[in-house]
C-alpha positions in Angstrom: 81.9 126.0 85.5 85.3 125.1 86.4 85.7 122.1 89.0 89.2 121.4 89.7 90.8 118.6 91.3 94.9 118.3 92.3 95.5 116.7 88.8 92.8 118.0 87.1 90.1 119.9 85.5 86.2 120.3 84.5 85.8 122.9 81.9 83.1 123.6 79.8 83.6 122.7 76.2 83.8 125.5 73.7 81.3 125.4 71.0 84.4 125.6 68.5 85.8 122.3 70.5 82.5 120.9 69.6 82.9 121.7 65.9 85.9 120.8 65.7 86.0 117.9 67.3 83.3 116.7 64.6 86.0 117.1 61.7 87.6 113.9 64.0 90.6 115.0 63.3 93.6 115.8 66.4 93.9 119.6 67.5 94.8 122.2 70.2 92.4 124.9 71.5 93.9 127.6 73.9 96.6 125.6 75.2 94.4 122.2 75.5 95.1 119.3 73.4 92.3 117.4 72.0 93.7 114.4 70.8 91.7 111.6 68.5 90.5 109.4 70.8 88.9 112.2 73.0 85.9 112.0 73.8 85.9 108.3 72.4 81.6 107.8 72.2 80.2 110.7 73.8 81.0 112.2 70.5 77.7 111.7 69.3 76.2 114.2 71.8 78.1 116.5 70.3 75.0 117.8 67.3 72.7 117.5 70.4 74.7 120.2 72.5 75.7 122.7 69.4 71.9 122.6 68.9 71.2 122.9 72.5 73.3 126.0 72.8 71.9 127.6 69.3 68.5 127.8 70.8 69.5 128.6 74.4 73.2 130.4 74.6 72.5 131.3 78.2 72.0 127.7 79.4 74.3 126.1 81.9 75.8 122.9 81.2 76.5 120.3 83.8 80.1 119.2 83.2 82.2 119.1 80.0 85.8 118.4 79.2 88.6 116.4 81.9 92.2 117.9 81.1 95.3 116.7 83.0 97.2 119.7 84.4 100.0 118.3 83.8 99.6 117.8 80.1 97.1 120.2 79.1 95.5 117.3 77.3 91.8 116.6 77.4 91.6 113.2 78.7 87.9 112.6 79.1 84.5 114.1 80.1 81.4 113.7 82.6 78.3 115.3 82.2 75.0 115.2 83.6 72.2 113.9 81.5 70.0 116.3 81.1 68.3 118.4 84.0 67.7 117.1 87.2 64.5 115.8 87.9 62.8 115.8 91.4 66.1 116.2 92.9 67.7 113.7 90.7 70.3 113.9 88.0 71.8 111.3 86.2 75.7 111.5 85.2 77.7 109.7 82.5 81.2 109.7 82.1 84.2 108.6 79.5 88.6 108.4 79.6 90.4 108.3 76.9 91.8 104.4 76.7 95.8 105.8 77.2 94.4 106.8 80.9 92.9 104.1 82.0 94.0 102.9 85.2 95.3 105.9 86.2 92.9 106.7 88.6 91.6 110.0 86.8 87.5 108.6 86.9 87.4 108.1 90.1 89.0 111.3 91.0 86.8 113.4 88.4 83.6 111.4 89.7 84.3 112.2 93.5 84.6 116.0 92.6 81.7 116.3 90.1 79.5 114.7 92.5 80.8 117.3 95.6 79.8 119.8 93.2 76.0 118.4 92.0 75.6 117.5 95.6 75.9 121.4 96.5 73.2 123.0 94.2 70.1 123.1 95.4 67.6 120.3 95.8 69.9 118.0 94.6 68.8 114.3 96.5 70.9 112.0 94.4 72.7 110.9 91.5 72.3 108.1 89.0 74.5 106.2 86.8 75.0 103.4 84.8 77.7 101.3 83.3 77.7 97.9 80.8 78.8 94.6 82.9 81.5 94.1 80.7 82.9 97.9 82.1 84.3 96.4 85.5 86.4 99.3 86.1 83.2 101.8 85.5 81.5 100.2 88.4 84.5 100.2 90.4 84.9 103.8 90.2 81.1 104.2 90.8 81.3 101.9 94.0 84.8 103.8 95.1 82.7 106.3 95.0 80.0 105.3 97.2 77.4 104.6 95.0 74.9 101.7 95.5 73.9 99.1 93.1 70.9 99.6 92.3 69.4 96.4 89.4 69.3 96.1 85.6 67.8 98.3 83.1 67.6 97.7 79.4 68.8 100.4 77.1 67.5 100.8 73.7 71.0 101.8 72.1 73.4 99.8 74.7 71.4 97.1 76.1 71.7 95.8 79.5 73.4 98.4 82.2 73.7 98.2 85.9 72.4 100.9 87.2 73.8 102.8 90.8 72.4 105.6 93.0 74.4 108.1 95.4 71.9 109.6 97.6 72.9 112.8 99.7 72.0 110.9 103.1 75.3 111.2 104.5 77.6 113.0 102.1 79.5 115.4 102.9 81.2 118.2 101.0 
């Protein structure tokens, strides 16, 4: 899965990214800078997708590693959360702090969504931010998704939750 964007691109992480990445300690892989705050929190999915992949090496993962072109540097990563589910697949995403503000989340969300949005039976896509993350839900609502109410996670607490349904998309 490649998804590319003018300024940037969604790779699939290598499994030796994911190890290494563990050792939190700064490295390059084939050209791409990994740097230490990359991937900030999503770092502890990391175990759950090495053993994911050990048991089923053919599976495809939705999303992986944001580089900047420009820098070959890995400066975030969106996923989907798990397999869709009657049509619906929830997506979580993370930039490294140096980026914020630079417009590379909304950019990454707009094209990761075109992409879910074309395989099939694909009716919408969730996600959900903390309040405090202001600039999470405005890349959510730049990106046409709808508020949707409160939920209570058990690790994070209280996130809003938005929905982009595919009435009226277009790719």
């Amino acid at each position: 899965m490649i998804i590319e964007t003018p300024r940037l691109l969604l790779v699939r992480i290598p499994t030796e990214v994911l190890q290494l990445r563990l050792q939190n300690v700064p490295f390059a892989w084939e050209g791409i800078e990994y740097p230490d705050e990359w991937p900030g929190e999503a770092v502890r999915i990391f175990p759950m997708w090495l053993k994911n992949r050990a048991q089923n090496p053919e599976a495809i993962e939705w999303g992986g590693a944001v580089i900047e072109k420009r820098s070959q540097s890995a400066v975030g990563m969106i996923s989907a959360k798990g397999t869709p589910q009657n049509g619906v697949v929830e997506i979580g995403y993370g930039f490294n702090r140096s980026v914020w503000g630079h417009g590379f989340a909304t950019e990454m969300v707009d094209a990761f969504c075109r992409w879910i949005f074309q395989q099939p039976d694909i009716t919408e896509i969730w996600a959900s931010t903390r309040p405090d993350n202001v600039a999470s839900g405005r890349v959510l609502i730049k990106n046409h998704f709808i508020y949707h109410g409160d939920i209570t996670d058990p690790d994070e607490g209280r996130l809003l939750r938005y929905r982009k349904p595919m009435l009226g998309f277009t790719a």
